[in-house]
C-alpha positions in Angstrom: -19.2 -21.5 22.8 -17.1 -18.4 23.0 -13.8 -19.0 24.1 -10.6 -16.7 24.9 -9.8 -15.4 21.2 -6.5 -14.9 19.5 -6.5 -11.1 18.3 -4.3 -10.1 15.2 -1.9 -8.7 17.5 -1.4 -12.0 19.4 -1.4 -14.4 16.4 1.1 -12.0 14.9 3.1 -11.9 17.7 3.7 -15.5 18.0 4.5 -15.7 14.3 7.5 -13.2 14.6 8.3 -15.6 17.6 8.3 -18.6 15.7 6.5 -19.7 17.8 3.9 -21.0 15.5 4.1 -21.0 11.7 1.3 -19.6 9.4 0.6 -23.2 8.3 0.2 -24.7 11.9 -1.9 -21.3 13.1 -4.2 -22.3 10.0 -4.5 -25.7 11.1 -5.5 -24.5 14.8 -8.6 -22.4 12.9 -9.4 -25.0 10.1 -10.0 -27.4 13.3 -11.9 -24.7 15.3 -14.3 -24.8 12.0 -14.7 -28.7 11.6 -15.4 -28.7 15.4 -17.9 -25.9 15.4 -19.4 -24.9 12.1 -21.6 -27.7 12.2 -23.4 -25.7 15.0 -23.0 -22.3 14.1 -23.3 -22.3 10.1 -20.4 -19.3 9.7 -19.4 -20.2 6.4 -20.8 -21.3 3.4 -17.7 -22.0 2.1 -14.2 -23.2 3.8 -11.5 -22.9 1.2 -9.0 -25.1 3.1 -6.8 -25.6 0.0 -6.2 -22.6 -1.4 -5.6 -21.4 2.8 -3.3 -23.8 3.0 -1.6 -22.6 0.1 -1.5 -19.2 1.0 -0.1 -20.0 4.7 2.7 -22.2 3.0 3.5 -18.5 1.0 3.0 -16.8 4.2 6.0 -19.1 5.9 8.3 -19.1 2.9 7.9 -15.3 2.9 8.5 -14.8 6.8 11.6 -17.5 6.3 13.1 -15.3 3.7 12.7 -12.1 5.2 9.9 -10.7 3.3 7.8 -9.0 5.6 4.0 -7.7 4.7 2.7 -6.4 7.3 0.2 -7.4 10.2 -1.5 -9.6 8.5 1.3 -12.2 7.3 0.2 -15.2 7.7 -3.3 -14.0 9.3 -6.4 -16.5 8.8 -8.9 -14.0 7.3 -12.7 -14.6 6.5 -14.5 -12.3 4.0 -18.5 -12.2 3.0 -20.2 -14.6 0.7 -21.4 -11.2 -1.4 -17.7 -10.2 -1.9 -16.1 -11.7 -5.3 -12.8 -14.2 -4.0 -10.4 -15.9 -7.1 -11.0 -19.3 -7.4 -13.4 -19.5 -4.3 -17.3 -19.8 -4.7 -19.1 -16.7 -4.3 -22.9 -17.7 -3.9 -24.4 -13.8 -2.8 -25.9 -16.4 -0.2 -28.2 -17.1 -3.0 -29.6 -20.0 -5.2 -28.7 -18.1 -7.8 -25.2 -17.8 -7.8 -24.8 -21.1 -6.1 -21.6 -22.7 -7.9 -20.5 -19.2 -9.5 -17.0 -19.1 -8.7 -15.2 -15.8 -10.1 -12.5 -15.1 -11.9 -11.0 -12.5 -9.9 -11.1 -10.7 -6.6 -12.7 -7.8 -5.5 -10.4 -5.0 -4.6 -10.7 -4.9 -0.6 -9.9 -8.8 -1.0 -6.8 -7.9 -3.5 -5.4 -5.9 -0.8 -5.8 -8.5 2.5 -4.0 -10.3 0.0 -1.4 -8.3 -0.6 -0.8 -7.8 3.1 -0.5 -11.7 2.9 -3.5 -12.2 4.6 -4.7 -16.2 4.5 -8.3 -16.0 2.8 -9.6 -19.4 5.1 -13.0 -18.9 3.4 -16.4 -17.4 2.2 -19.3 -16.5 5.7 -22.8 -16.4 5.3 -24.9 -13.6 4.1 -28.6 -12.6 4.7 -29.6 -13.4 0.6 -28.0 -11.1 -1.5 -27.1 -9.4 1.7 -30.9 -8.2 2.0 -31.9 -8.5 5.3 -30.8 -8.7 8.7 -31.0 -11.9 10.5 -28.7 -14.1 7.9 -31.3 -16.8 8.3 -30.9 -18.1 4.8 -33.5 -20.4 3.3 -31.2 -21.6 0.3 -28.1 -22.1 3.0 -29.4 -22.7 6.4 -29.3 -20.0 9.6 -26.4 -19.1 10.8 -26.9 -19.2 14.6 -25.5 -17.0 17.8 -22.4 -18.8 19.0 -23.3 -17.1 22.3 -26.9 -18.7 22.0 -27.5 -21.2 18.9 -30.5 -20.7 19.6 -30.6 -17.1 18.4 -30.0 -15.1 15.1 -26.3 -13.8 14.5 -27.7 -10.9 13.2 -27.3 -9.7 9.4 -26.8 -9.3 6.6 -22.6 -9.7 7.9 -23.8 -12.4 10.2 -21.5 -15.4 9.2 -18.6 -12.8 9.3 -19.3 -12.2 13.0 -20.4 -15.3 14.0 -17.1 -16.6 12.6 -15.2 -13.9 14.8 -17.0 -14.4 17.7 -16.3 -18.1 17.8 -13.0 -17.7 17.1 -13.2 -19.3 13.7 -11.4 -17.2 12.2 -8.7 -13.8 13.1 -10.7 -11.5 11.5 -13.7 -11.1 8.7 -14.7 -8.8 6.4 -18.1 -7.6 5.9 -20.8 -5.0 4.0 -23.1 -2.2 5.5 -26.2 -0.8 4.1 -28.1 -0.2 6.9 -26.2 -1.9 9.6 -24.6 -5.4 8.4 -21.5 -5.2 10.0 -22.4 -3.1 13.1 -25.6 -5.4 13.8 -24.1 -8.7 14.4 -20.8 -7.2 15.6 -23.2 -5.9 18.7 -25.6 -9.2 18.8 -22.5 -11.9 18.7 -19.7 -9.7 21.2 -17.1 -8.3 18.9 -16.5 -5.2 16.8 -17.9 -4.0 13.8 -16.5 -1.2 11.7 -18.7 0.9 9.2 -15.3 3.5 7.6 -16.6 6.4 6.2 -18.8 6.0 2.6 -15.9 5.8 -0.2 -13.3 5.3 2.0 -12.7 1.4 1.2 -13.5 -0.1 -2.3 -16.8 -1.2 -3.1 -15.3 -3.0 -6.5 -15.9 -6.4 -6.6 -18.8 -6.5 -3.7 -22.6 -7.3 -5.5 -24.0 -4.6 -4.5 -27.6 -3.8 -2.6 -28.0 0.0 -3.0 -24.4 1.7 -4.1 -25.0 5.2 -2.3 -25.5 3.3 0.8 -22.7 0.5 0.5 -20.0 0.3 2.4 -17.0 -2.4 3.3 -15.5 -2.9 6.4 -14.1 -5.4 9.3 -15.4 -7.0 12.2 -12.8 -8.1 14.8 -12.2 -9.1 18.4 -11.1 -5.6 19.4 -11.0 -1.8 18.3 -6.9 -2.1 18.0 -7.7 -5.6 15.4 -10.4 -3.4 13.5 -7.3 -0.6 12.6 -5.4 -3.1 11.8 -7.6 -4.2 9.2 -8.3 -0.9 8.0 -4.8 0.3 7.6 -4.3 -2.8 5.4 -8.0 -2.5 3.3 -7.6 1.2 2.5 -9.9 3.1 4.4 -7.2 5.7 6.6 -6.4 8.1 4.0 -2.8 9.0 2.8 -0.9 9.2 5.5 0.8 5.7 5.4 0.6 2.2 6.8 -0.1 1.6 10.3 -1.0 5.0 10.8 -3.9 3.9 12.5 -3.0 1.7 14.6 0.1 4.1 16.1 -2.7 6.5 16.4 -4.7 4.6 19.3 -2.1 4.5 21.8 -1.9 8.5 22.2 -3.5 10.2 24.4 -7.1 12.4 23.9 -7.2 15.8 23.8 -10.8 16.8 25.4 -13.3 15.3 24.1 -17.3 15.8 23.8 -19.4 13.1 23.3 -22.7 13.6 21.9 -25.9 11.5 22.9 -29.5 11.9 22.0 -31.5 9.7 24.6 -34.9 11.2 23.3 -34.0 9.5 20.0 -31.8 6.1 20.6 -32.9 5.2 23.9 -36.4 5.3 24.2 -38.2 2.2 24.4 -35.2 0.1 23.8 -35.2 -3.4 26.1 -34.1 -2.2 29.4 -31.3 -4.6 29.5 -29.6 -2.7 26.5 -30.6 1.0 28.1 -28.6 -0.6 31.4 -25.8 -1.2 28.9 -26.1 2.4 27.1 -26.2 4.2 30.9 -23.3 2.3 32.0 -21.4 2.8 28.5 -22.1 6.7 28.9 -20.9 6.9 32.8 -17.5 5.5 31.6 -17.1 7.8 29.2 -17.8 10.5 31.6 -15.7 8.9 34.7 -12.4 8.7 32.1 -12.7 12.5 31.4 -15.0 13.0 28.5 -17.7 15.7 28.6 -21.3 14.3 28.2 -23.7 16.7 26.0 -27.2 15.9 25.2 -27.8 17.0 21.7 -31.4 18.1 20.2 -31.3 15.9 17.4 -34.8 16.7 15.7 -37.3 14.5 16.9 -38.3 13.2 13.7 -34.8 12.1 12.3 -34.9 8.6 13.1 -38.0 8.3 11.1 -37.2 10.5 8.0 -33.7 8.5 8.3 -35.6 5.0 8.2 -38.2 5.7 5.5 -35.3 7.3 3.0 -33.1 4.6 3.2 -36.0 2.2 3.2 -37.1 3.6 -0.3 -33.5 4.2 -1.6 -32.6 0.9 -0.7 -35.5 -0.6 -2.0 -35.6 1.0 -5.5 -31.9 -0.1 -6.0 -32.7 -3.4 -5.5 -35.3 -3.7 -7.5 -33.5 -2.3 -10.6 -30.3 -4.5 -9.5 -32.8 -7.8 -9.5 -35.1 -6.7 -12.4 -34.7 -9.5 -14.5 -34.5 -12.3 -11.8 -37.5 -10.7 -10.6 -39.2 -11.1 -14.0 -37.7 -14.6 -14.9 -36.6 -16.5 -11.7 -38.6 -15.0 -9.3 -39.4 -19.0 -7.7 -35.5 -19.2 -7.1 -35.7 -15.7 -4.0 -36.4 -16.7 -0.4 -39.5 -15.7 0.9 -38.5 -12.7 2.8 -36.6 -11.5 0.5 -39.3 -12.2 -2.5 -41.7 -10.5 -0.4 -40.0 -6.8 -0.3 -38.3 -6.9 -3.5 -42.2 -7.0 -4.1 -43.4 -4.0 -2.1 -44.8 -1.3 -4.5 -41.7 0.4 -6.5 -41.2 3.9 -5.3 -42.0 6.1 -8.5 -39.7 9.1 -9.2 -41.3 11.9 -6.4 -40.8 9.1 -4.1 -36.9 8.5 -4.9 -36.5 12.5 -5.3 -38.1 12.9 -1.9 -36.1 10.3 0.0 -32.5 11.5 -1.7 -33.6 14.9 -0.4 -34.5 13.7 3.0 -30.9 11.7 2.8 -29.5 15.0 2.3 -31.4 16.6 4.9 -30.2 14.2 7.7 -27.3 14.1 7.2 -26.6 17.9 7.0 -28.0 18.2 10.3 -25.7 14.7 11.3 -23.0 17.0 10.6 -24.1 20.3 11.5 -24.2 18.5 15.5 -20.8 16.9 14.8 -19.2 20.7 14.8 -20.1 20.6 18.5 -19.2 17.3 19.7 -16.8 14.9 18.6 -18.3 11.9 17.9 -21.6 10.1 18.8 -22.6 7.7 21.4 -26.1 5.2 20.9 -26.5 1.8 21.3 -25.9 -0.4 17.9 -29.5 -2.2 18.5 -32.1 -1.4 20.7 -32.6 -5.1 21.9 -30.0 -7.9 22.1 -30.5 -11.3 19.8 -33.7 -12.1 19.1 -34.8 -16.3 18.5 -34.3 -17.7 14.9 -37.6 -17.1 13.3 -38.9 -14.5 16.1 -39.7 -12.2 13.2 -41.5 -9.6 15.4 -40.6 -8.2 18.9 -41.4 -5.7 21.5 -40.5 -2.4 21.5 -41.8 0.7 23.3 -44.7 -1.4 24.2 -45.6 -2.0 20.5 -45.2 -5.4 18.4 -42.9 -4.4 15.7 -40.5 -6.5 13.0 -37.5 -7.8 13.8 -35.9 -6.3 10.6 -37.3 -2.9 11.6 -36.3 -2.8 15.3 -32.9 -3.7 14.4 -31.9 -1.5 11.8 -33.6 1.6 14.0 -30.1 3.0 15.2 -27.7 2.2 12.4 -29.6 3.1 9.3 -29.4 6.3 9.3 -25.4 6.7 9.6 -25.5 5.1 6.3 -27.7 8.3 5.0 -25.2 10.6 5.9 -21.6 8.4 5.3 -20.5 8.7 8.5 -17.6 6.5 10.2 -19.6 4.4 12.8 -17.6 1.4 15.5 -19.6 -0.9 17.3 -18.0 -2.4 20.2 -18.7 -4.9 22.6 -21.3 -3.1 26.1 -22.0 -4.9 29.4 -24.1 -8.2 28.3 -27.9 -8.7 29.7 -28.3 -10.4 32.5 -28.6 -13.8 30.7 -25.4 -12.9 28.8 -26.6 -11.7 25.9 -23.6 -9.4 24.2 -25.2 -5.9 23.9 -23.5 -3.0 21.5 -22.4 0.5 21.7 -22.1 2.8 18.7 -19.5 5.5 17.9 -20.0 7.8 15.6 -18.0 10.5 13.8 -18.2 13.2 11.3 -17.0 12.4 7.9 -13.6 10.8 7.3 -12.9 11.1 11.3 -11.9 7.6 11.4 -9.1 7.6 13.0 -10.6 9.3 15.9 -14.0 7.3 15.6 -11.2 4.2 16.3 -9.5 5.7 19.1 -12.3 7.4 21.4 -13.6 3.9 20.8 -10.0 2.3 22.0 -10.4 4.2 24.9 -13.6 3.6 25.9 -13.1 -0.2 24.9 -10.2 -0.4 27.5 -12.2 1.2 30.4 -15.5 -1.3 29.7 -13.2 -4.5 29.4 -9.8 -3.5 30.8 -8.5 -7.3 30.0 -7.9 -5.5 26.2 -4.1 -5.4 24.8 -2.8 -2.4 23.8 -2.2 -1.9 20.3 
């Protein structure tokens, strides 16, 4: 299913050249979706009217001079939980199922005013609670490397929809891994910006201290792209973080913590991890073997778990009472886990704290973090538990065990595409920095990117 994919930089470059014009470059995608949607079940919503709209704006403005940015005339696909004028927002939901808001949310205001073209609404895990995006109300949205498999989740639809080349770009939410998860399980990249750093207004939210917005993309150069125009670089101006990438690295130290992230992962994604951290080494960055404490993982898990499960059930409290009948099973069934009381809640924000003040205290040594995203690559649609370290745990569970806790602590976190199993399965490696080192969480990963894949552009 995968073919060669257009990256921002391309498409963009062919609409300076006139080459193509926004409208026709929609057309190209809006075809790509009728052809295979069907299949993989990306989007819930195509909002081919309203793209083609915004692509006729697009070439008026590039005809007159007007020039916006990167994303002129850019086919752009942004999360079914993420609130889009005059196109249906359903939370991937039955609830919400014809809702169609009045006004966008901010990260979408901004791809706007970049003059992205919003092409339409991808599939979310039920109000983005859960990690497989195998939607009861909607329909599963399916690996376009395997149909057979999951895209991962919640951000599954946004991947899927990259990965296919269904659309330039996609915009997706992290709580505990959404946009890194199916970023590693489809093949592209998946950005998690530091906690803050890009609007959460407008987004339904799962757990807001663990929230985040962000991009997945073909490549680390698209996923800067993206950022510079969503918000999440700082102050220093547009295009800043692209520009930034093509420099090169001062000396850099690259954490791992095998004892933690590597143990009892499939071997086929260890292979990947190995390979990923010999690279790194062999293009001149040191290798240091941190002593995480053995224990974080788990304290990381069970904090989240609990912080993210209290939030939800105060944000679904009174569907919960009322409308209870109208929730998919799965997520029915932990929206109805026993409510942490209050020593619970004050004991997990403390843990939160805990991790991720020793998260930091190792970034002082190193410069970033190297895991894998997921310690197993794409499990089958409605496998719902797999093997891991010799034990028969969930599917949910094994997924989230390397990503979760980056949300406890806010930290900047890139997936990007490892070497794929031996069936070619895409596999994921995970950078990770200390707070608000984005820009160098994006260009360690550039780097690295080139030297695993040296077909990638330069920015």
């Amino acid at each position: 299913m995968i073919e060669p994919r257009l990256t921002i930089r391309a498409a963009g470059a062919a609409l300076s050249a006139r080459r193509v014009s926004p409208s026709e470059l929609l057309e190209r995608y809006l075809d790509r979706i009728e052809r295979f949607n069907p299949t993989i079940n990306a989007f819930t919503t195509v909002a081919a009217d309203s793209a083609r709209a915004d692509a006729a704006r697009a070439e008026s403005e590039l005809r007159d001079g007007c020039l916006r940015g990167r994303l002129q005339g850019i086919p752009i696909a942004v999360k079914d939980n993420i609130d889009t004028k005059g196109i249906r927002t359903t939370i991937g939901s039955s609830f919400f199922q014809h809702d169609v808001p009045a006004r966008d949310a901010r990260v979408v205001e901004m791809l706007r005013a970049a003059g992205a073209v919003i092409v339409g609404k991808t599939a979310t895990h039920e109000f983005a609670c859960g990690v497989t995006t195998n939607n009861p109300h909607y329909g599963p949205t399916c690996n376009p490397v395997d149909p057979a498999r999951i895209s991962g989740g919640s951000s599954g639809g946004s991947a899927a929809a990259v990965a296919a080349g269904l659309a330039a770009a996609s915009i997706g939410t992290d709580t505990a891994g959404s946009i890194r998860i199916p970023a590693a399980l489809c093949g592209c990249v998946g950005f998690k910006p530091t906690y803050g750093s890009v609007s959460t207004a407008g987004v339904f939210p799962l757990s807001p201290s663990l929230d985040h917005v962000g991009p997945l993309t073909v490549d680390v150069a698209d996923a800067a792209i993206m950022l510079d125009a969503i918000g999440g670089t700082g102050d220093n101006g547009p295009s800043t973080v692209v520009s930034d990438l093509r420099g090169p690295l001062p000396r850099i130290r690259i954490g791992i913590a095998p004892h933690l992230f590597t143990t009892g992962s499939d071997p086929d994604v260890k292979r990947s991890f190995d390979m990923a951290v010999a690279t790194a080494a062999n293009i001149g960055f040191d290798i240091v073997e941190l002593p995480l404490s053995q224990d974080l993982l788990q304290r990381a898990f069970t904090a989240v778990f609990d912080t993210l499960l209290g939030d939800a059930q105060h944000i679904h409290r009174h569907r919960l009472e009322h409308e209870r009948h109208r929730f998919g099973a799965d997520v029915l069934q932990f929206l109805e886990r026993p409510a942490p009381d209050a020593d619970r809640i004050s004991h997990a924000r403390r843990n939160i704290r805990a991790v991720s003040t020793e998260l930091r205290t190792a970034l002082t040594d190193v410069n970033v973090l190297l895991t894998p995203t997921t310690p197993i690559p794409a499990p089958k649609i409605n496998e719902n538990r797999v093997q891991l370290d010799g034990m028969t745990v969930a599917t949910s569970t094994a997924l989230v065990l390397c990503t979760a806790i980056f949300n406890a602590g806010g930290l900047p976190a890139l997936s990007l595409p490892g070497h794929p199993t031996p069936d070619g399965l895409p596999t994921g490696i995970q950078i990770i920095g200390a707070p608000n080192a984005d820009r160098l969480v994006l260009k360690i990963g550039h780097h690295l990117e080139r030297a695993l894949r040296p077909t990638v552009d330069e920015p």
